[in-house]
N, C-alpha and C positions, 0 to 999 in steps of 0.2 A: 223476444229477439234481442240480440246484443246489436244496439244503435253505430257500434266504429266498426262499420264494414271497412276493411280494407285491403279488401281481394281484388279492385277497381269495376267491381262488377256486379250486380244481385241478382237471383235468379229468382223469376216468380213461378208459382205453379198454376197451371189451370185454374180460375176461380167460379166459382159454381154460385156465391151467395153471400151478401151484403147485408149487415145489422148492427145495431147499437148504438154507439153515442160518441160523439168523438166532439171536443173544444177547442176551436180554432185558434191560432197564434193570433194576436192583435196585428193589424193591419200595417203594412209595409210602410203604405201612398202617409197615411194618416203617422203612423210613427214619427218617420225623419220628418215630415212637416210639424208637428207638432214637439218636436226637441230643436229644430232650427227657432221656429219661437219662441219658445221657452227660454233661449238662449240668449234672445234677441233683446226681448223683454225685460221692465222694468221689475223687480222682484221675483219669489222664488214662485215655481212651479211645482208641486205635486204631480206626476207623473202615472197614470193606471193602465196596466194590460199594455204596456209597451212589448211591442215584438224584439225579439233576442233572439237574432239571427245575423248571418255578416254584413247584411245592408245596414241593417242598424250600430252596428258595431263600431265600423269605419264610419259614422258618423259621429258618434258620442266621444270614440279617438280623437278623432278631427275639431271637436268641442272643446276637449281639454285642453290640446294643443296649442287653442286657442284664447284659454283662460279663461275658460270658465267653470265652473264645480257644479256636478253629477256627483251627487250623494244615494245610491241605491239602500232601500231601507224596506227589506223584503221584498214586496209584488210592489212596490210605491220607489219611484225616481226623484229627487229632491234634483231642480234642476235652478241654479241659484241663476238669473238672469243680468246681461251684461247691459241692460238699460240703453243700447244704441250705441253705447263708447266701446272704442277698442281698447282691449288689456294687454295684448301681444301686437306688435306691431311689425313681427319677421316670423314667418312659418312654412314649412314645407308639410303640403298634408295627402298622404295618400287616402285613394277613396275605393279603391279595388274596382268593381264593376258595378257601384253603385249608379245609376241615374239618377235621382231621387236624392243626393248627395250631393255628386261634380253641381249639377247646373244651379239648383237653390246658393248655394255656399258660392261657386264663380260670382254670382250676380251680387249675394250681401258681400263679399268683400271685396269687390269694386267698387261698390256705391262706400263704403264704411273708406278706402285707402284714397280714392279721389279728394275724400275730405277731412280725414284727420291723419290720412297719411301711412304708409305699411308698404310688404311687397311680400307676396303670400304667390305660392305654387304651388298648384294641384293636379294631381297626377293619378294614374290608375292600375289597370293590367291593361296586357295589348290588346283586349276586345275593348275596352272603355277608347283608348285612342285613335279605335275604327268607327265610335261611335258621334256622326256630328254634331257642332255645338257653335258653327259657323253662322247660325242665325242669331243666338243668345250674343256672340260676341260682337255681333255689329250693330245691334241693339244697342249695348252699351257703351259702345263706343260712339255713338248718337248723344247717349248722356254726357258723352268727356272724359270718359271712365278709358284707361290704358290698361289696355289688357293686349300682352304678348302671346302668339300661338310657339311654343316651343319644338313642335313639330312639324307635322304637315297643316299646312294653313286649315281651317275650318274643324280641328280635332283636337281634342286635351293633348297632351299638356300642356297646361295655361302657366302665364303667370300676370297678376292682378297687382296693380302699386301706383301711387300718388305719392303729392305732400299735403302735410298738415294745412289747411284755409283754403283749400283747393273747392270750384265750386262746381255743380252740373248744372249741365243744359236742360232746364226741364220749361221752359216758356213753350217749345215744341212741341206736340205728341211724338213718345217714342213707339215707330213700328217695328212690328215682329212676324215673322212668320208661323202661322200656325195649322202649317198641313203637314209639315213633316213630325211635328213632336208638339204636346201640351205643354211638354215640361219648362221649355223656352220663356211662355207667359208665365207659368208658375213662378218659375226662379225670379222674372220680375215683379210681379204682385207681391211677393215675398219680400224683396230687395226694396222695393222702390217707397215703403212707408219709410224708410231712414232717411228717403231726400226728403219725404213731404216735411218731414218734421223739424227741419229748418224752416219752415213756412210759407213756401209753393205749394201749391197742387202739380200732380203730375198723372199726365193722360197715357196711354196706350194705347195705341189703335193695331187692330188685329189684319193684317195682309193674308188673302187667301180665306180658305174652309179652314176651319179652327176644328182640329177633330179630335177625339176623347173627352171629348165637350165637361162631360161627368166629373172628371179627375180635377178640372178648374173649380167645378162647383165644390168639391171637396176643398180647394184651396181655398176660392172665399167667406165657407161657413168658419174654417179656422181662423182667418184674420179676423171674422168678427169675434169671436169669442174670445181674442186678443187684443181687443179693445181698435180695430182700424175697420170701417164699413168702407166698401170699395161700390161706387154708383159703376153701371156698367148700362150699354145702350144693346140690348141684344149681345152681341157672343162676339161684337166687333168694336166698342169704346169702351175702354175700363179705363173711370176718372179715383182717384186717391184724393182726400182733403186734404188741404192745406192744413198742418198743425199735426197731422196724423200721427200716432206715437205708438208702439207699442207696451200695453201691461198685462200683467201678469192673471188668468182669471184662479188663483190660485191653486185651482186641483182642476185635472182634466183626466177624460179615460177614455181609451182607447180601443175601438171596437172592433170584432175577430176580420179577419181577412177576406173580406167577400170573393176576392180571385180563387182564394184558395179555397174554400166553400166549392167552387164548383165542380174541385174533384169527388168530393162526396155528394155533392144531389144527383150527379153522374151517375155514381155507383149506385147509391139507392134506386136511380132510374133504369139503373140496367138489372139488379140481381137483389132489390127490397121488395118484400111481401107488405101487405098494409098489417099484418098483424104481427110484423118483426119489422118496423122499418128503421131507416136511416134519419138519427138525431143530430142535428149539426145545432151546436150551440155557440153561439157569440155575436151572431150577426141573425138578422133578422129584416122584419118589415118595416122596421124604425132606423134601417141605416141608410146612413149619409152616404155610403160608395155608389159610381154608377155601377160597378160590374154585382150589383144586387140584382140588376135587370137583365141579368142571367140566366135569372131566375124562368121569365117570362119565355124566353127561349126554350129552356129547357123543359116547361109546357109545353109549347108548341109541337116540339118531338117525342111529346105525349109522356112525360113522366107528372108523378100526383104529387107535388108539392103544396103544402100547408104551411102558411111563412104566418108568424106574431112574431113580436118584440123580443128579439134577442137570438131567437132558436127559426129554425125553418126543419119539416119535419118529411121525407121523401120516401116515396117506393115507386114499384112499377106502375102503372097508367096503362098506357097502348104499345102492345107487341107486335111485331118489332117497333122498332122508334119509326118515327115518322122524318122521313126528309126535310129539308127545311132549305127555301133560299132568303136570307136574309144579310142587309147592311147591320156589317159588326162594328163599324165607327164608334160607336159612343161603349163597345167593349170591349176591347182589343186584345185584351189580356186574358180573359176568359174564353175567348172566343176557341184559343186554341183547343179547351174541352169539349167545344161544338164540335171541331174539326175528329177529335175522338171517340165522342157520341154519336158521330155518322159512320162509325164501323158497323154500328147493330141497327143501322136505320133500312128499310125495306126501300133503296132505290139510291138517286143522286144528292149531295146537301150540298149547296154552293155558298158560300160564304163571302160578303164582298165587304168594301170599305177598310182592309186591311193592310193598307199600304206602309202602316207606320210598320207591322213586322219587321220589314228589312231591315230596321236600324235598332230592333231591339239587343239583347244578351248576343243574339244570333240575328243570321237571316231567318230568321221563325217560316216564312213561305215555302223557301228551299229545304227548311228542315222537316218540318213537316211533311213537305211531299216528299221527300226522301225515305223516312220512317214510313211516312204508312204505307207508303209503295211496300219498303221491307218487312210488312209484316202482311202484305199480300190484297190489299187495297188499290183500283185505281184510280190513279189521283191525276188531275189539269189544274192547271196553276200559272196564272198571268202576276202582274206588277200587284194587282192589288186585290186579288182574288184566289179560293180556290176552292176547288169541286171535286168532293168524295165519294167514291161507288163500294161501296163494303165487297171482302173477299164473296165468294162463293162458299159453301159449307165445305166443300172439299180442299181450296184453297187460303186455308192459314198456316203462315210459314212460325215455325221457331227461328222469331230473329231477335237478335243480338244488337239491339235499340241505340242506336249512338244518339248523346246527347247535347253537343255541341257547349259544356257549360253554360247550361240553360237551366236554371231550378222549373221552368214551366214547360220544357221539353220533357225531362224525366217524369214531372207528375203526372200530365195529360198523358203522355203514351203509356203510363203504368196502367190505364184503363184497359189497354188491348189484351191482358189476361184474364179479360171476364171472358172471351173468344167461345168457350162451351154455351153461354148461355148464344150466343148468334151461333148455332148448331154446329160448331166447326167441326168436322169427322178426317184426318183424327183430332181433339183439342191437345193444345200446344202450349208450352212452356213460354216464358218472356224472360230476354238477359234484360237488364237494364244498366248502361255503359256510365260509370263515373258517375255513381248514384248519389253520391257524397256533393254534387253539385245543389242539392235540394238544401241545405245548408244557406243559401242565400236569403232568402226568406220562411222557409219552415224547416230548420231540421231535424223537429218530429216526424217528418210526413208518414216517410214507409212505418215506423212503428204506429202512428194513427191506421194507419190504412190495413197491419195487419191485422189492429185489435177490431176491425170492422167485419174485415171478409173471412171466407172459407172454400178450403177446396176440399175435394173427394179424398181421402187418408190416400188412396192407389196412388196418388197426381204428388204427392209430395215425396220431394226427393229426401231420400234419409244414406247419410255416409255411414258406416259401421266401425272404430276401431275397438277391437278384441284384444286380449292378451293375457299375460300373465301379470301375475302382481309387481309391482314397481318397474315394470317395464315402460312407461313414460305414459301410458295410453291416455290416462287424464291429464295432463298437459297437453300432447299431442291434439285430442278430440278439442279442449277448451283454445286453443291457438285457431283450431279450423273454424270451428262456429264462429269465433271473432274475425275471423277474415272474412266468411261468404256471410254475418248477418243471417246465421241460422241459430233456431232454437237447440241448447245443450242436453243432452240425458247423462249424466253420471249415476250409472246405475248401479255399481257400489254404494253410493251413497244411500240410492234407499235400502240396500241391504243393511250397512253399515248405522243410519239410522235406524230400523229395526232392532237392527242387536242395543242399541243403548235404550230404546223402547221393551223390550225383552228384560235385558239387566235391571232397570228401575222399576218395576214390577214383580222382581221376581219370581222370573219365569224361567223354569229351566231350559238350555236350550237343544236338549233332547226332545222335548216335547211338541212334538210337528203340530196337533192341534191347536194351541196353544200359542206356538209360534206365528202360525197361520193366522191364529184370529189377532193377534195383534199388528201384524202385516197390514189385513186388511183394511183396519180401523186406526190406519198413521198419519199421525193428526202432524200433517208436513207442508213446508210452503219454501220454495228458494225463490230469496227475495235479493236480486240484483249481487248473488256472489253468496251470502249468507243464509245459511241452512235452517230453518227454525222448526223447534221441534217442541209441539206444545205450547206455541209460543217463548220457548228459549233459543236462543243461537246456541248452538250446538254445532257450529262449521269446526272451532276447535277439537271437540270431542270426539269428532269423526275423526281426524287426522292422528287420536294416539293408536299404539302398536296394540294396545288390547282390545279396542273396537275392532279392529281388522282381524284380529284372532278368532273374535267372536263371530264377528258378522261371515268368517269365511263358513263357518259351523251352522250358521242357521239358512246358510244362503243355497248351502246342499241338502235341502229337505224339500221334496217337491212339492208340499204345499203349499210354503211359503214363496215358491218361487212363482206360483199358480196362481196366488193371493196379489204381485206386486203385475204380475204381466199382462194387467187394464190399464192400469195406473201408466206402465212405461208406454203403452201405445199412446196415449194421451197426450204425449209430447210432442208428438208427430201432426203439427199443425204448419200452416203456413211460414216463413215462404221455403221453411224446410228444416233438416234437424241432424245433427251428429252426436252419433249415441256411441258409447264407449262402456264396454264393462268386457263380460266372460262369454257373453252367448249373444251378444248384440244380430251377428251377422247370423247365426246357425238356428237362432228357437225365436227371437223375438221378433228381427226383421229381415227376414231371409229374404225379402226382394229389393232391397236395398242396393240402389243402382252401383254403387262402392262398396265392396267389406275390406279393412285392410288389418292383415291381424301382427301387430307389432311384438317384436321379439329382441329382448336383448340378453347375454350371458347370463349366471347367475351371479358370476363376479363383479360387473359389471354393473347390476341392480340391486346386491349388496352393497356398493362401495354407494351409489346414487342412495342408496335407502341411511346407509352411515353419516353421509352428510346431513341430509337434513334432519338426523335426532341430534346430531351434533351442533346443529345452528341454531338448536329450542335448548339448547344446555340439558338435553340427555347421553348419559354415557351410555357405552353400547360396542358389542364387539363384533368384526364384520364378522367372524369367523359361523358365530352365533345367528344374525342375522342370516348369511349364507343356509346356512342348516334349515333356517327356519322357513323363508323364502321355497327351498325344496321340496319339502314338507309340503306346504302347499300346494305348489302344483303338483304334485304329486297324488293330492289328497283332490286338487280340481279335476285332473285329467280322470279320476277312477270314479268320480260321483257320478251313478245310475242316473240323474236329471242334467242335461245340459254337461255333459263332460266339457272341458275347456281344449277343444280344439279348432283348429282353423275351418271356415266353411269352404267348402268344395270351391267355389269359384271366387274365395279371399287371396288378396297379396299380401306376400310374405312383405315385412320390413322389420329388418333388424339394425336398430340404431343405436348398436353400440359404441360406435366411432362418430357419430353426428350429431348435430345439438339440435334445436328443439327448429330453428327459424331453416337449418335442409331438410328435416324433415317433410314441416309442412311444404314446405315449395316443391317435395317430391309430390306427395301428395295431392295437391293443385292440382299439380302436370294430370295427375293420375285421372282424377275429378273430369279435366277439361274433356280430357277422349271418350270421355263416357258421355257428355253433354251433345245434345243435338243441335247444339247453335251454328249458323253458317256466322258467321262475319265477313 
């Protein structure tokens, strides 16, 4: 699948079945906490399996900005630590929609500008400025720390500034609120060894239910391995020693994303066999995250999970899944895959302790119930709960998923296209809206997720464009799969590679046996744009005027065309395919919910064909070209296999007047009305 959908939208098919292995991105929680220290820190850091995603991104920005040097050196981050002193002492740092970023960073650069002086502002997108941060800031201003709300009181954007000798209040305990957000204590536990280490201690006392309890413990295992133990009295005094300093434990590594682990146990639990199951590698029964205890849950709704060190290994258990009412506090972020795993459960799942949702990317409550409703779900939903009743088999809608720029929106409800395996009749396709949102924290995901699943060949969508030679069709088809994020077939090319398989062997290409058996046995691979042929790239050699001479000669012998028409179905995988050659829509995939058969002059595709020999420094005349181009079709339109014409229920498009980006956008248009999505 080409990873730059940019159609604003992805279309899943019906999924029937779950297998394989798939290697987690390094974990978000643990990344930006583990490069804020490292930063913080007295020497350098060694960096392993950091996540590279835009969470992380706007923060290591944000690092440099701030003077410090990130040296990447392979899969290893050299992360040169600023010892507690400030190097910049004026910045403006955006943080996009990081959490994980604003409030750690707010909290160290107040405590760091209080006392050697600065004035730092941090800012977002408009979802980060809906997000509150009204507790973190009066926390610190308990400290003596000045911190400006630039907006609406209790919301980024902040700005944070002292002078140099300036001192904090820490003889106090500073309290904080810890029901609406973990992150609040984090930012301080983070922030507040740079007071101790003028040589106070300093206390925090926890106001309220401290909830994501897990994501704390993640923060304290990191401060110690950064040389500061934090004593804590239960989940409500967290004392910091006096002298407390941050250093460097010189290599660290960073373990796969438990959150994100749980779209695959998911999967393995809804559509893995034990004798094909689902391999999720990175995370394990040795990890530090709470949302590992995820895991336990998703036992519970009866999937067979096997967890060791490093790998957790999943298939199905008890069919349908099993209901489940449980407090997701201590998982909040995972949970939302519970809320997706109760589409295939045999009754109600209620879900509670979920109150922080509302202040997450989105209102995560309202969004979810909104989605699963739309995708035919009944869903109830209070302040800090909600309760799931899976469709009926008759009632699953094709809906068109909006996802509120939420990377854990788009994942969990990608689940809802397993929909065949919970008996939906008829099963139904999934949009998924601004898919490119997943980008926050994994933007592998959907290509992890296709190399995992399978749908039925009927259930996947295949576009067709047909045509005549240099009629655009291979640009045109390679522009569409890049926009909808579907798999490509240029199927010329495995003609065209034949014939240079044919020529280097000396085969004549009369010879249909012959031709055939080397067809068969085409030792071919397209690897991200380049053609290897034998293990040589050979993407150049396709492209000269004698390969296409050739390949049009062996492409009309019907054996050879018998020998490749396994091979091109093969393509036709998830989460869909646009195939383009001569017979796409009329011999190979005549149910092809699109065929469009592109047509331009032959003036027109000679002058197009002139230029580009003329941009490789080949001389060439159109007139010749012209001739030759007719020739051909001529010679396509009259071959006994697969003649080269339009299939019965193909659009015409003739783009002799338009460039490559109206075409596709007709096209698009063309695609939509055939789609069954309501929005």
């Amino acid at each position: 699948m080409n990873t730059t959908v940019s159609a604003g939208f992805l279309d899943l098919p019906p999924l029937v079945r779950a297998a394989g292995r798939v290697t987690l991105p390094g974990s978000k929680s643990i990344s930006n906490r583990v490069l804020l220290l490292a930063a913080l820190a007295a020497g350098t850091t060694r960096v392993r399996g950091l996540l590279d995603a835009d969470d992380t991104r706007v923060m290591r920005d944000a690092l440099r900005a701030l003077g410090c040097t990130l040296r990447d050196e392979g899969e290893v981050l050299h992360v040169q630590g600023l010892g507690g002193r400030l190097a910049v002492h004026e910045a403006s740092l955006f943080l996009g929609n990081a959490g994980t970023a604003m409030r750690p960073l707010t909290a160290a650069l107040a405590v760091l500008a209080a006392t050697q002086g600065g004035r730092f502002e941090l800012a977002g997108v408009a979802r980060m400025h809906e997000r509150p941060i009204g507790d973190l800031v009066g926390a610190l201003r308990q400290l003596g720390c000045t911190v400006d709300e630039l907006g609406s009181p209790g919301y980024p954007p902040l700005r944070v500034g002292g002078r140099a000798g300036g001192r904090l209040a820490t003889a106090q305990p500073i309290r904080v609120r810890g029901d609406v957000s973990s992150q609040f204590l984090t930012a301080l536990l983070l922030a507040l060894p740079l007071a101790a280490q003028g040589g106070d201690a300093v206390t925090i006392e926890v106001a309220g239910e401290l909830i994501s309890r897990p994501y704390v413990e993640i923060t304290l295992k990191l401060l110690a391995r950064f040389g500061v133990e934090v004593a804590h009295e239960g989940w409500r005094r967290f004392t910091i020693a006096a002298g407390s300093a941050y250093r460097s434990p010189d290599a660290i590594d960073v373990e796969g994303d438990a959150s994100s682990a749980s779209y695959f146990v998911a999967a393995g639990a809804i559509a893995a066999t034990a004798d094909a199951p689902v391999v999720v590698e990175g995370v394990g029964s040795d990890s530090i995250q709470g949302d590992i205890r995820f895991v336990d849950a998703a036992r519970a709704m009866g999937a067979a999970v096997h967890a060791e060190p490093g790998r957790l290994v999943v298939h199905r258990g008890a069919w349908p899944l099993v209901p489940i009412e449980l407090d997701c506090t201590e998982i909040p972020d995972a949970a939302m895959t519970l809320a997706a795993m109760a589409l295939f459960a045999h009754g109600t799942t209620r879900l509670g302790g979920i109150a922080s949702w509302r202040v997450k990317e989105t209102d995560r409550i309202a969004a979810m119930a909104a989605e699963l409703r739309r995708v035919g779900a009944q869903v109830v939903a209070g302040d800090d709960f909600i309760a799931i009743t899976p469709p009926a088999s008759g009632g699953w809608r094709a809906a068109a998923v909006r996802t509120y720029d939420d990377h854990r929106m788009a994942m969990a409800m990608s689940l809802a296209a397993f929909n065949p395996r919970a008996g939906a009749a008829p099963r139904v396709p999934l949009r998924i809206l601004d898919p490119r949102c997943v980008a926050k924290t994994f933007p592998g995901y959907f290509d992890a997720l296709f190399g995992l699943v399978e749908a039925d060949p009927a259930d996947v969508p295949v576009l067709t464009v047909d045509g005549p030679t240099a009629s655009g069709k291979g640009t045109l088809a390679a522009a569409l799969a890049a926009r909808l994020g579907y798999h490509l077939l240029d199927s010329g090319a495995l003609y065209r590679a034949t014939a240079l398989a044919v020529d280097a062997d000396g085969i004549a290409p009369g010879d249909e046996a012959a031709v055939a058996a080397a067809a068969a046995a085409l030792d071919l691979r397209f690897d991200g744009g380049r053609c290897v042929l034998r293990g040589r790239d050979v993407s150049e050699a396709l492209r000269l005027e004698r390969t296409g001479a050739l390949a049009s000669r062996v492409s009309a012998l019907p054996a050879v065309r018998k020998a490749l028409h396994a091979r091109q179905l093969a393509f036709r995988r998830a989460p869909g395919l646009v195939a383009d050659g001569r017979d796409m829509g009329t011999v190979v995939f005549p149910d092809a919910a699109l065929k469009v058969f592109l047509t331009a002059s032959p003036a027109e595709r000679a002058e197009r064909r002139h230029k580009q020999l003329i941009s490789k420094g080949i001389s060439a005349s159109i007139a010749d070209l012209r001739a030759d181009l007719e020739a051909r079709d001529a010679r396509d339109r009259s071959r006994p296999v697969a003649p080269l014409v339009p299939a019965r229920d193909a659009l015409s498009l003739d783009n002799s007047a338009l460039d490559v980006d109206a075409s596709v956008d007709l096209v698009l248009d063309w695609w939509a009305e055939r789609r069954p999505f309501d929005r």
